[in-house]
N, CA, C and O of each residue as an XYZ file, in Angstrom:
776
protein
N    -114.414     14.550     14.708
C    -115.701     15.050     14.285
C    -115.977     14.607     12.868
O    -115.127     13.930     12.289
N    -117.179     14.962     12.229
C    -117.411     14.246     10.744
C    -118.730     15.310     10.863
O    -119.590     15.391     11.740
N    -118.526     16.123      9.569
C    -119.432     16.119      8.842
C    -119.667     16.204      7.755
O    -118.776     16.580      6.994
N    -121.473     15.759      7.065
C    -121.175     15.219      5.969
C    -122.111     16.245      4.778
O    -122.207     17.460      4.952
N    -122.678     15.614      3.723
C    -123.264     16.875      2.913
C    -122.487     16.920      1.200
O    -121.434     16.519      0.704
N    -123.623     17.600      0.763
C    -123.298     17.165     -0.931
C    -122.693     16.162     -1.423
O    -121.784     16.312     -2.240
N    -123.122     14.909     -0.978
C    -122.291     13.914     -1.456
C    -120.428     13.722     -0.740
O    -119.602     12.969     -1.255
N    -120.231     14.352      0.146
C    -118.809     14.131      0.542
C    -118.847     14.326      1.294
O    -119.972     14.028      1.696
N    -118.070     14.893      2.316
C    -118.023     14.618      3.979
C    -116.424     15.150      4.652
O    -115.615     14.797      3.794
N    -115.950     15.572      5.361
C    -115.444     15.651      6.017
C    -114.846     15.110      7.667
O    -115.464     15.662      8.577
N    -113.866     14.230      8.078
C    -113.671     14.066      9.037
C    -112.761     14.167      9.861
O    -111.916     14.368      8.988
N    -112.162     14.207     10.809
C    -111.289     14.312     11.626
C    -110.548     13.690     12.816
O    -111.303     12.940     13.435
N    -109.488     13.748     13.262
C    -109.622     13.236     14.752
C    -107.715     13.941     14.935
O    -106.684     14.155     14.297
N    -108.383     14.041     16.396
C    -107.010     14.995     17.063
C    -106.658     14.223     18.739
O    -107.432     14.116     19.690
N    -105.163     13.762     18.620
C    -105.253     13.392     20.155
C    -103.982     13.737     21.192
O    -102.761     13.629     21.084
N    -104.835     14.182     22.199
C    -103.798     15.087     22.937
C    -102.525     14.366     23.316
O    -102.496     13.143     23.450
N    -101.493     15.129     23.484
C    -100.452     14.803     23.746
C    -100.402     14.734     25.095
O    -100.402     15.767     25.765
N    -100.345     13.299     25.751
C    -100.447     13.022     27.427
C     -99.025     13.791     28.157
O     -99.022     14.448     29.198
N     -98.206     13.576     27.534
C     -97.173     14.517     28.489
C     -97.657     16.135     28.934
O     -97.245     16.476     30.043
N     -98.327     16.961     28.327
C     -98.961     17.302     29.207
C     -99.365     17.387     30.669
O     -99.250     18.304     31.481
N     -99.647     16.708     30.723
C    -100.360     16.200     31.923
C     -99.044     16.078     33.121
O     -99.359     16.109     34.311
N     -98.219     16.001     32.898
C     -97.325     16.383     34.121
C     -96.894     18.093     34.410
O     -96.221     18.540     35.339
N     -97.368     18.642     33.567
C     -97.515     20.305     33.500
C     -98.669     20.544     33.838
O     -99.025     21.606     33.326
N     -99.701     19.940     34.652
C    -101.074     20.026     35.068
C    -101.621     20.876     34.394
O    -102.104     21.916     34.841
N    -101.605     20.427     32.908
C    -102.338     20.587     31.517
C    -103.349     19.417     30.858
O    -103.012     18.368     30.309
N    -104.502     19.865     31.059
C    -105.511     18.923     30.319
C    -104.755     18.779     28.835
O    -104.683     19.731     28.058
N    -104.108     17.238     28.500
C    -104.306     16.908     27.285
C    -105.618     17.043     26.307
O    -105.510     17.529     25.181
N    -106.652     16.653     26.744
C    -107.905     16.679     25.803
C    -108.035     18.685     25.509
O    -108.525     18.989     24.421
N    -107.770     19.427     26.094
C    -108.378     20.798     25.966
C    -107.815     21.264     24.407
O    -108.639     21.916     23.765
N    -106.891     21.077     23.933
C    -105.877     21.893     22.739
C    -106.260     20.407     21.677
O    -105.907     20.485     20.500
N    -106.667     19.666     21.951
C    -107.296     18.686     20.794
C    -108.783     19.129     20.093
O    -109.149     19.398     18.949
N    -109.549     19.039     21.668
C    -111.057     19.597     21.275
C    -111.215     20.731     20.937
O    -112.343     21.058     20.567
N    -109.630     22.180     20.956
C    -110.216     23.445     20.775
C    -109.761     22.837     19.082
O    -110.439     23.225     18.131
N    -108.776     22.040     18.895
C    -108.382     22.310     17.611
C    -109.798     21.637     16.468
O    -110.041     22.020     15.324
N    -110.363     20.804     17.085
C    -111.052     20.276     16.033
C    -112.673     20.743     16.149
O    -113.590     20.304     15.454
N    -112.773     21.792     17.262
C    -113.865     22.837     16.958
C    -113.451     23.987     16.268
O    -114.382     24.535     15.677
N    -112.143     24.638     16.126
C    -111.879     25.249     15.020
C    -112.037     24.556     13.554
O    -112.526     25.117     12.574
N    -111.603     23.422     13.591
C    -111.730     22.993     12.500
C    -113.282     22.607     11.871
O    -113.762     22.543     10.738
N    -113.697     22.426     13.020
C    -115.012     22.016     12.281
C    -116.103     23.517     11.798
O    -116.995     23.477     10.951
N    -115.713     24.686     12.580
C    -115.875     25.786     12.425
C    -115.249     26.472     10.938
O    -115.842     27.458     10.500
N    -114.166     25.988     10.251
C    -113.603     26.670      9.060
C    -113.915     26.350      8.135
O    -113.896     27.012      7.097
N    -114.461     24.718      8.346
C    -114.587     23.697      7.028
C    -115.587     24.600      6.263
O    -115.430     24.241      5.096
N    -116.482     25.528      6.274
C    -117.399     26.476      4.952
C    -116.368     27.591      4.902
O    -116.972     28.645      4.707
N    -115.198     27.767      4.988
C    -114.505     28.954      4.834
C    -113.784     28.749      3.482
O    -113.062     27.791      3.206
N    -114.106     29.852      2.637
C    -114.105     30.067      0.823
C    -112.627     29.674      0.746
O    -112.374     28.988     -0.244
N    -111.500     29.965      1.619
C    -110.143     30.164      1.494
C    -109.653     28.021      1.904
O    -108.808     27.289      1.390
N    -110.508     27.813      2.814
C    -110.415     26.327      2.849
C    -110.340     25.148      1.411
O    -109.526     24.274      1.112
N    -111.550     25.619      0.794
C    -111.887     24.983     -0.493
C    -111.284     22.933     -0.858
O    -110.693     22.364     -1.776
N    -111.813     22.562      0.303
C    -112.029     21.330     -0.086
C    -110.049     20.950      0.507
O    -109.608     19.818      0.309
N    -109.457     21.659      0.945
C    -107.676     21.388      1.059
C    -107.867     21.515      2.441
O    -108.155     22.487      3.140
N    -107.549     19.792      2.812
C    -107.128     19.353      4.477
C    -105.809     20.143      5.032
O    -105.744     19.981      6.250
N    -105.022     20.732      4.667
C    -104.087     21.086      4.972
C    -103.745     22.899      5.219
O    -102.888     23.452      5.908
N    -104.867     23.481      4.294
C    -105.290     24.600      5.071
C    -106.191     24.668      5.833
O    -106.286     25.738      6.433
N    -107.164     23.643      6.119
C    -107.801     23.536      7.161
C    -107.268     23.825      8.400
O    -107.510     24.628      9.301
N    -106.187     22.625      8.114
C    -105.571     22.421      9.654
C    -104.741     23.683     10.340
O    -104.657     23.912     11.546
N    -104.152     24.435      9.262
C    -103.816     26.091      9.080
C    -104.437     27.125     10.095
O    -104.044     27.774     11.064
N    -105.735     26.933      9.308
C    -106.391     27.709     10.095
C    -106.751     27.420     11.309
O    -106.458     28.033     12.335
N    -107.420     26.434     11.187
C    -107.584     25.914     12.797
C    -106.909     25.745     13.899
O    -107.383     25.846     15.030
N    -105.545     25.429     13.566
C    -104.429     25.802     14.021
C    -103.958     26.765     14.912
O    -103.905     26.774     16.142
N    -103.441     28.029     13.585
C    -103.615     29.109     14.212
C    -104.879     29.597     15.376
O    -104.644     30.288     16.367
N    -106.147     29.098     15.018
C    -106.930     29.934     16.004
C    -107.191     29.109     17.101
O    -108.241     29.152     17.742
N    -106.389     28.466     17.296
C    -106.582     27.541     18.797
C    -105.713     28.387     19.747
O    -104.781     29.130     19.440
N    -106.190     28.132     20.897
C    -105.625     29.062     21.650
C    -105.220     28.390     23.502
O    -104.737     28.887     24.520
N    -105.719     27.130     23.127
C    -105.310     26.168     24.273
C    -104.293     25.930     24.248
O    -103.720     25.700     23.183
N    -103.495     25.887     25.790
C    -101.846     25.278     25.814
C    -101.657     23.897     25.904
O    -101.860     23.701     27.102
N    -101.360     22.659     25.330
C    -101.028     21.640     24.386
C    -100.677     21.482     23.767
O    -100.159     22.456     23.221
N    -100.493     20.006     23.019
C    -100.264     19.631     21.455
C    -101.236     18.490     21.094
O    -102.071     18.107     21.913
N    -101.138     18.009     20.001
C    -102.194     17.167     19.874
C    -101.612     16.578     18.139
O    -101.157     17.380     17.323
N    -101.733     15.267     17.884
C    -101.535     14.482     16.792
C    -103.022     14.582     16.153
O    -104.054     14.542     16.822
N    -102.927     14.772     14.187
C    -104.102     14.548     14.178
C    -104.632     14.197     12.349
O    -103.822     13.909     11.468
N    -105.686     14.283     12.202
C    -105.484     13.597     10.535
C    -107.018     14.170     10.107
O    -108.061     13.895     10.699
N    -106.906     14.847      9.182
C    -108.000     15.233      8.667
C    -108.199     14.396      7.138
O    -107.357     13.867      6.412
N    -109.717     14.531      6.999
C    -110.138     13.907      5.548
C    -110.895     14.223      4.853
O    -111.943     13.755      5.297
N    -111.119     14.820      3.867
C    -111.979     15.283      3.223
C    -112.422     14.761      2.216
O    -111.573     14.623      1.336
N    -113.969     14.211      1.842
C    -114.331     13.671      0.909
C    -115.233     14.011     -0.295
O    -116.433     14.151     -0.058
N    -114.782     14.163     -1.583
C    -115.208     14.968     -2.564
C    -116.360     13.944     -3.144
O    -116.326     12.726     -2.966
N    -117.241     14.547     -3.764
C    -118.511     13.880     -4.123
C    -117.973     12.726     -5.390
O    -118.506     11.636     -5.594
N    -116.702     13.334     -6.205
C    -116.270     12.479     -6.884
C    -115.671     11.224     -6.580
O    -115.551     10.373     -7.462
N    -115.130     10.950     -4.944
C    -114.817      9.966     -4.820
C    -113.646     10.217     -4.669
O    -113.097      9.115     -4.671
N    -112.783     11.103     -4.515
C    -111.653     11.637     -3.859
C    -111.401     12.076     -2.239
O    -111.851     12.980     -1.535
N    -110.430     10.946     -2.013
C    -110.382     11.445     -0.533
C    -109.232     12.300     -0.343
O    -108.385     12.019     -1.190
N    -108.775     13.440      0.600
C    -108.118     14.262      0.613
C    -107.656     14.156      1.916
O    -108.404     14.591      2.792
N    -106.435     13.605      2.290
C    -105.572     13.386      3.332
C    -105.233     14.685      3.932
O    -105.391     15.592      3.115
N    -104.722     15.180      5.359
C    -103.939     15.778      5.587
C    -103.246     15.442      7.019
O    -103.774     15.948      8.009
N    -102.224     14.713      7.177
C    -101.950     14.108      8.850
C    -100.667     15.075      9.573
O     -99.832     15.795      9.025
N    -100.851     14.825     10.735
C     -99.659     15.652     11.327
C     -99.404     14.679     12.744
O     -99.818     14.974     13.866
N     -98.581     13.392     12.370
C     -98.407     12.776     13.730
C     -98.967     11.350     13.349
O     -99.305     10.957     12.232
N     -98.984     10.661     14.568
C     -99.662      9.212     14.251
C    -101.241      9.027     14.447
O    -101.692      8.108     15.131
N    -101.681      9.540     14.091
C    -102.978      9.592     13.655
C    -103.790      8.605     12.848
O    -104.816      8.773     13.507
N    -104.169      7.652     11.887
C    -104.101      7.085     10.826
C    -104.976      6.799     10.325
O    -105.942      7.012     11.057
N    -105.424      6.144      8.832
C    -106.278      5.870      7.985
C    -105.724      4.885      7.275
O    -104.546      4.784      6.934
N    -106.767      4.042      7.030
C    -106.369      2.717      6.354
C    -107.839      2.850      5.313
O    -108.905      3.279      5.755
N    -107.658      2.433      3.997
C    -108.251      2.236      3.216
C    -108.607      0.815      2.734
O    -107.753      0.318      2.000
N    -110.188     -0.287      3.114
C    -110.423     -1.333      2.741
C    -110.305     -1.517      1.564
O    -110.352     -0.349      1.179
N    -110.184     -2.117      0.665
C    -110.884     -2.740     -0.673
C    -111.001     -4.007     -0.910
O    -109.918     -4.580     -1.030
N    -112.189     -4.834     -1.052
C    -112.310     -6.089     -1.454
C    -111.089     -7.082     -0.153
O    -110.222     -7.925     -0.381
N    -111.604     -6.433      1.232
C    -110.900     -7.240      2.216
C    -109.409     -7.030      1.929
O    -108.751     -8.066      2.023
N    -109.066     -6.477      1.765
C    -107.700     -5.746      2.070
C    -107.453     -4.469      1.898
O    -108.091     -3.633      1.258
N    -106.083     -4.328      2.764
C    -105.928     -3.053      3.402
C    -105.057     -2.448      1.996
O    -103.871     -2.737      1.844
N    -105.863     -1.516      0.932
C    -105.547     -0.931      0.159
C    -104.304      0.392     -0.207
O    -103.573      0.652     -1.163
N    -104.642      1.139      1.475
C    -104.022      2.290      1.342
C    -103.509      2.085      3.091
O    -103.723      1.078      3.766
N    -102.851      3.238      3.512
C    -102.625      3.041      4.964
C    -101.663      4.757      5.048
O    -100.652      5.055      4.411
N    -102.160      5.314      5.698
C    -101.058      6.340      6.169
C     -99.675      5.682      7.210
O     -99.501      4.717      7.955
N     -98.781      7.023      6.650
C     -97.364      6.399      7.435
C     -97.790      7.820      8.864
O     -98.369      8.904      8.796
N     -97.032      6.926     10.190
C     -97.068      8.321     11.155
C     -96.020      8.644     11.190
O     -95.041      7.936     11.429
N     -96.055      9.947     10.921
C     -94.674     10.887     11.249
C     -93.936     10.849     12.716
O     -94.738     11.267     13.551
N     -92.701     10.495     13.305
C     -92.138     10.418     14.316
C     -90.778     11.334     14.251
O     -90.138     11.432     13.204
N     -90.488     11.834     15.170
C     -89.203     12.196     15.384
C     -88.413     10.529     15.876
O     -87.543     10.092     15.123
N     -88.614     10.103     16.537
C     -87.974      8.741     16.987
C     -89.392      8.079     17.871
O     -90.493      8.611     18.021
N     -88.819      6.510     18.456
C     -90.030      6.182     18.320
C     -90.701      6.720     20.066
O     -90.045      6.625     21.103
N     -92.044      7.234     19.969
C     -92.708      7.392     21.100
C     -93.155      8.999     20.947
O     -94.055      9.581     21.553
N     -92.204      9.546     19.907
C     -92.102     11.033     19.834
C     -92.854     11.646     18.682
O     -92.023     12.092     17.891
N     -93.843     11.812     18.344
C     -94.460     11.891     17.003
C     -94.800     13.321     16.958
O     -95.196     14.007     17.901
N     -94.540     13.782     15.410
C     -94.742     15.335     15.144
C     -96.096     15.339     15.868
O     -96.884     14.460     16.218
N     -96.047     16.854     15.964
C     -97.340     17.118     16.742
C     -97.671     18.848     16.432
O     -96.879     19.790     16.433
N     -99.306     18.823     16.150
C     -99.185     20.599     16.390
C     -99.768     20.759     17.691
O    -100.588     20.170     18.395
N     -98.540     22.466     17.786
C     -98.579     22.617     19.639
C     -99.231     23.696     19.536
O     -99.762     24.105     18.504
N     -99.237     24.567     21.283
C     -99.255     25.475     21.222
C     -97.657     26.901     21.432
O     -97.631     28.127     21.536
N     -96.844     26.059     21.408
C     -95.746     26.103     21.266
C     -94.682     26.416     19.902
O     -94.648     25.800     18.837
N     -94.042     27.313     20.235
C     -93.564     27.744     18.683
C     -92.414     26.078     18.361
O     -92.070     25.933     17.188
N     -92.038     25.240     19.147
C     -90.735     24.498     18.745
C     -91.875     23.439     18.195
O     -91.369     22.320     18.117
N     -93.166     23.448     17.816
C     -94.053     21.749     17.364
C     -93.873     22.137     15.535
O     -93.380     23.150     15.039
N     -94.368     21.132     14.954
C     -94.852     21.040     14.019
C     -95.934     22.562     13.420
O     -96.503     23.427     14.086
N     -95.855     22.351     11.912
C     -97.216     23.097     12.038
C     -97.624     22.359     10.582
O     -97.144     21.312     10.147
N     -98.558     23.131     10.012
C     -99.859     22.231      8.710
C     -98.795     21.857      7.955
O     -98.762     20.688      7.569
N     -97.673     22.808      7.581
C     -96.504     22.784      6.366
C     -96.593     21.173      6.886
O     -97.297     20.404      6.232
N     -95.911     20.712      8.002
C     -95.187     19.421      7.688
C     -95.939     18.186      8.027
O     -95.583     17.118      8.526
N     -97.385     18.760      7.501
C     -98.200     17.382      7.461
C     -97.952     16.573      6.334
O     -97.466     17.176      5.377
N     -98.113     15.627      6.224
C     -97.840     14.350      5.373
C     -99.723     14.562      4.609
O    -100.759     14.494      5.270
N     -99.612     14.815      3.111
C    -100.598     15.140      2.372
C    -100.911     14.240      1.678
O    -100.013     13.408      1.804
N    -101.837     13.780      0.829
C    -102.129     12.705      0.085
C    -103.753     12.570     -0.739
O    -104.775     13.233     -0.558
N    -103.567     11.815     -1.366
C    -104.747     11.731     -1.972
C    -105.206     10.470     -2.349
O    -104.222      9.829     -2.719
N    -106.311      9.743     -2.443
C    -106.893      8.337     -2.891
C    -107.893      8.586     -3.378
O    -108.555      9.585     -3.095
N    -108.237      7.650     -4.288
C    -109.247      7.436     -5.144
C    -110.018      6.375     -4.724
O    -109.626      5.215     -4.847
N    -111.470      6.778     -4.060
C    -112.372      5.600     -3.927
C    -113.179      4.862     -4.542
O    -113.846      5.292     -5.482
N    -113.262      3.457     -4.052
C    -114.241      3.053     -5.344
C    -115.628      2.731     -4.619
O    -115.713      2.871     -3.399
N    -116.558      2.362     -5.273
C    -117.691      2.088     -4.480
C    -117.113      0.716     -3.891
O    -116.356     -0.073     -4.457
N    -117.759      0.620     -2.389
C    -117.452     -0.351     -1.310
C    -116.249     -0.854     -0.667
O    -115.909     -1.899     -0.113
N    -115.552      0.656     -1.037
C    -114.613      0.690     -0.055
C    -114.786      1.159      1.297
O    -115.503      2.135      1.514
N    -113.973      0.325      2.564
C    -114.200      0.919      3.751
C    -112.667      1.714      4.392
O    -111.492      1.353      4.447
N    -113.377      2.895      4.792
C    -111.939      3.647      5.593
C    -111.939      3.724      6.948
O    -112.833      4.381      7.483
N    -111.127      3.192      7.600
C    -111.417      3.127      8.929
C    -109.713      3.915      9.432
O    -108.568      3.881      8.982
N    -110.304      4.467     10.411
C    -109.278      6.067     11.158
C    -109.364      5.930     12.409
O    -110.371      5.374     12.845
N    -108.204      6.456     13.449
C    -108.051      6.746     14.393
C    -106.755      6.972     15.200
O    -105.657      6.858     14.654
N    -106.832      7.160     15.963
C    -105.201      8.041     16.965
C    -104.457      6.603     16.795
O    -105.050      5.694     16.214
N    -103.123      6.415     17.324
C    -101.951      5.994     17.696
C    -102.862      4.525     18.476
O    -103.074      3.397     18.031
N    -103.208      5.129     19.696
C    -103.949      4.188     20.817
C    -105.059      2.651     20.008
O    -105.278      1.577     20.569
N    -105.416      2.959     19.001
C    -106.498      2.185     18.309
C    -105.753      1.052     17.390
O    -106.014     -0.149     17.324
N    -104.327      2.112     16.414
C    -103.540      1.422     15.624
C    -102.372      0.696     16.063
O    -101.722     -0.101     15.386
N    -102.116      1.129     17.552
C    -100.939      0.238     18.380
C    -101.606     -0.456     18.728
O    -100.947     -1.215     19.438
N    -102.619     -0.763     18.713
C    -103.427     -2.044     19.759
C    -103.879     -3.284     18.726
O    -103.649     -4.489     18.825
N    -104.705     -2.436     17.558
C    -105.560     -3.012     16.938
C    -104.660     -3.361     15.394
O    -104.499     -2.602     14.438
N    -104.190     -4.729     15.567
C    -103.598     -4.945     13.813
C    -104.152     -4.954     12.135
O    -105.240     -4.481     11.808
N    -103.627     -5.294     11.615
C    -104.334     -4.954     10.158
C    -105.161     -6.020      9.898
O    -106.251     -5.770      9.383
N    -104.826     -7.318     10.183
C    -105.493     -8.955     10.458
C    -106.548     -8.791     11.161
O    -107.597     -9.383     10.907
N    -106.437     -8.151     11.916
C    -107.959     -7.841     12.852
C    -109.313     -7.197     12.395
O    -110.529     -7.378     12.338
N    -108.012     -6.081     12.029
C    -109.427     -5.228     11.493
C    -110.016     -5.664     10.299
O    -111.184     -5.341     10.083
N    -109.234     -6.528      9.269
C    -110.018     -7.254      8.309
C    -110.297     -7.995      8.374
O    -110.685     -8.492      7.317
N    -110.418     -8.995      9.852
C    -110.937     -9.523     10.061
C    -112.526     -9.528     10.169
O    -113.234    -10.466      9.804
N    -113.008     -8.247     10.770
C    -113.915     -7.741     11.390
C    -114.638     -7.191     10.614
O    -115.861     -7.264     10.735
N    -113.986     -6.443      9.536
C    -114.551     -6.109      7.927
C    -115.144     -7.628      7.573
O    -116.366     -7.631      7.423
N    -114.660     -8.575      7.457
C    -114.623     -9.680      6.174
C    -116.323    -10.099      6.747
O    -117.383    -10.254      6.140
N    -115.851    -10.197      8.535
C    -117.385    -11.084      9.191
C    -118.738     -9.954      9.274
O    -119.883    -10.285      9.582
N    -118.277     -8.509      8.906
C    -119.265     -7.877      9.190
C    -120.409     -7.891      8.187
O    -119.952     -8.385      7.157
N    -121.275     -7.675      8.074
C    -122.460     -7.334      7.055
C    -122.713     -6.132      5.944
O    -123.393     -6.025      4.924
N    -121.647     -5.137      6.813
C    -121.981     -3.709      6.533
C    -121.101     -2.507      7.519
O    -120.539     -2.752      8.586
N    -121.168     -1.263      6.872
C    -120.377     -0.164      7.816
C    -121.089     -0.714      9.286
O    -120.463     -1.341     10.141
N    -121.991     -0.478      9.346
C    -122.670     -0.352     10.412
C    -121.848     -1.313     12.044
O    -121.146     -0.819     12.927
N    -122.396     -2.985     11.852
C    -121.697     -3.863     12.375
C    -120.181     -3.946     12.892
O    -119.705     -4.452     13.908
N    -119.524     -3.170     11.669
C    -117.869     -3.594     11.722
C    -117.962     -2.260     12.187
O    -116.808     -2.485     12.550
N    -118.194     -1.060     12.547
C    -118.230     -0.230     13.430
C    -118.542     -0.418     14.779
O    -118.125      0.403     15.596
N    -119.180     -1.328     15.120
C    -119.878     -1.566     15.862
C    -119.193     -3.038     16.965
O    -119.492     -3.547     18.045
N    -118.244     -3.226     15.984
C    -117.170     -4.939     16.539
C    -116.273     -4.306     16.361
O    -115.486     -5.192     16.029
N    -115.419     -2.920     16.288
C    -114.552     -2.931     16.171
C    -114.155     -2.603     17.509
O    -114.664     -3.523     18.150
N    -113.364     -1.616     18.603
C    -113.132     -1.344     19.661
C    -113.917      0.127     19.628
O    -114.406      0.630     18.617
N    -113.924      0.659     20.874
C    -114.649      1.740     21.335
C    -113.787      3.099     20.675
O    -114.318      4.139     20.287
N    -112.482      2.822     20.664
C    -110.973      3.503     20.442
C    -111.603      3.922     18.950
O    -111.879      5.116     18.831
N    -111.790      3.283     18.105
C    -112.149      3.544     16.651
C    -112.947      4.481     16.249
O    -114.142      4.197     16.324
N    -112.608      5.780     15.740
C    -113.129      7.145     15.554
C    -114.670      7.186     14.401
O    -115.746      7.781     14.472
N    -114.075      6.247     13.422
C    -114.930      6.007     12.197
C    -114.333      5.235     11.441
O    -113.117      5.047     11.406
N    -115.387      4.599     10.601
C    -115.135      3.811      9.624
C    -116.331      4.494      8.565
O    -117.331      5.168      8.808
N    -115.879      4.110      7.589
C    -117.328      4.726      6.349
C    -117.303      3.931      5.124
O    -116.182      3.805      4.631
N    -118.316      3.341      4.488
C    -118.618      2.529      3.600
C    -118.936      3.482      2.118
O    -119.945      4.136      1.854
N    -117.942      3.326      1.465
C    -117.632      4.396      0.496
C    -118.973      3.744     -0.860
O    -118.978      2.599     -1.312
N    -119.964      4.860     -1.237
C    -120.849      4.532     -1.864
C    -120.945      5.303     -3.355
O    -120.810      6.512     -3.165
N    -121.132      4.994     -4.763
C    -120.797      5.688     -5.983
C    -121.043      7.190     -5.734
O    -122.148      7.425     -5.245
N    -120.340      8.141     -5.939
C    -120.619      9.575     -5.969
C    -121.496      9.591     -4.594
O    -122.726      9.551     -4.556
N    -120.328      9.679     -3.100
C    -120.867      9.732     -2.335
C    -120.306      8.501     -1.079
O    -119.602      7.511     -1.279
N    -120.761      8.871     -0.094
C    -120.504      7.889      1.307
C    -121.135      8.059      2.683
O    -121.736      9.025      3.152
N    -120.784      6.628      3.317
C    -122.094      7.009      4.560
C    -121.139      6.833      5.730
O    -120.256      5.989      5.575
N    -121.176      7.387      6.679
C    -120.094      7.060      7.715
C    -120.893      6.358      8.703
O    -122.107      6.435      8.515
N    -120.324      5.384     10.178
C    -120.642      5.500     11.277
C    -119.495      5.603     12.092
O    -118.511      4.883     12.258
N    -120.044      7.179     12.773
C    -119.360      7.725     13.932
C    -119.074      7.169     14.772
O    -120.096      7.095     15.453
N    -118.040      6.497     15.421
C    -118.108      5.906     16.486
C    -117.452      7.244     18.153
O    -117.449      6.830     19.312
């Protein structure tokens, strides 16, 4: 989800954990409850601009049986972006055609990535991987699950940056998989949702 306002913005993305699905458990249900909680807390006074009590709360008030990998972002009018990931989720930060910044995904080993459940043995906000970047004007951030960043390489996607015109286009050439990208603008930014 993404939303945006006073100059900064907020975004998200959560993706279900397919094993599930042999427990004839909708993977997508405990993703979408988590990131309608979340998108529900983001004006909550106790939130205050921190991805990581976001995910807290939202967390806690999910109430679907699942798990789900996921990465929140929050963007301050100053040009501060505010990380909070739990799993392979990811964000890569453009600048001047290269890949500036990049989140690491958290794994137990490989295939197995932290995750918040509905389950007391998952992850929870504590052991998200937190962070912070500093944007400059015309930087691009482009985000999304595991599925987008196992497929789609770093050569590619700046590739697709370098030929594009604008957020718009390179949103638009990138794959369907790609959550958002946003064209970081002075005190302020514009996203397209994909």
């Amino acid at each position: 989800f993404f939303v945006g306002g006073d100059g900064g913005g907020v975004f998200a993305i959560a993706d279900g954990v397919s094993g599930w699905a042999e427990k004839n458990v909708n993977p997508a249900l405990f993703s979408r409850e988590l990131m309608a909680n979340s998108s529900t807390f983001i004006k909550d006074e106790e939130v205050s601009q921190d991805p990581q009590i976001l995910l807290m709360k939202a967390h806690a008030a999910t109430s679907s049986i699942g798990s789900a990998t996921v990465i929140v972002a929050m963007l301050e009018k100053t040009g501060t972006l505010k990380i909070a990931s739990v799993g392979d989720c990811g964000l890569k930060v453009i600048r001047k055609g290269q890949v500036m910044f990049s989140t690491c995904p958290q794994e137990h080993y490989f295939d197995c990535p932290y995750q918040l459940s509905s389950e007391a043995i998952g992850q929870t906000s504590q052991d998200a991987l937190v962070c912070t970047v500093n944007l400059m004007e015309g930087d691009m951030i482009v985000s999304g699950s595991d599925g987008f960043f196992d497929n789609i390489f770093d050569q590619e996607i700046l590739g697709v940056i370098n030929e594009s015109l604008g957020t718009d286009e390179a949103g638009k050439s990138l794959p369907l998989s790609t959550q958002a990208t946003g064209d970081v603008k002075q005190h302020g930014a514009s996203f397209q949702s994909l």
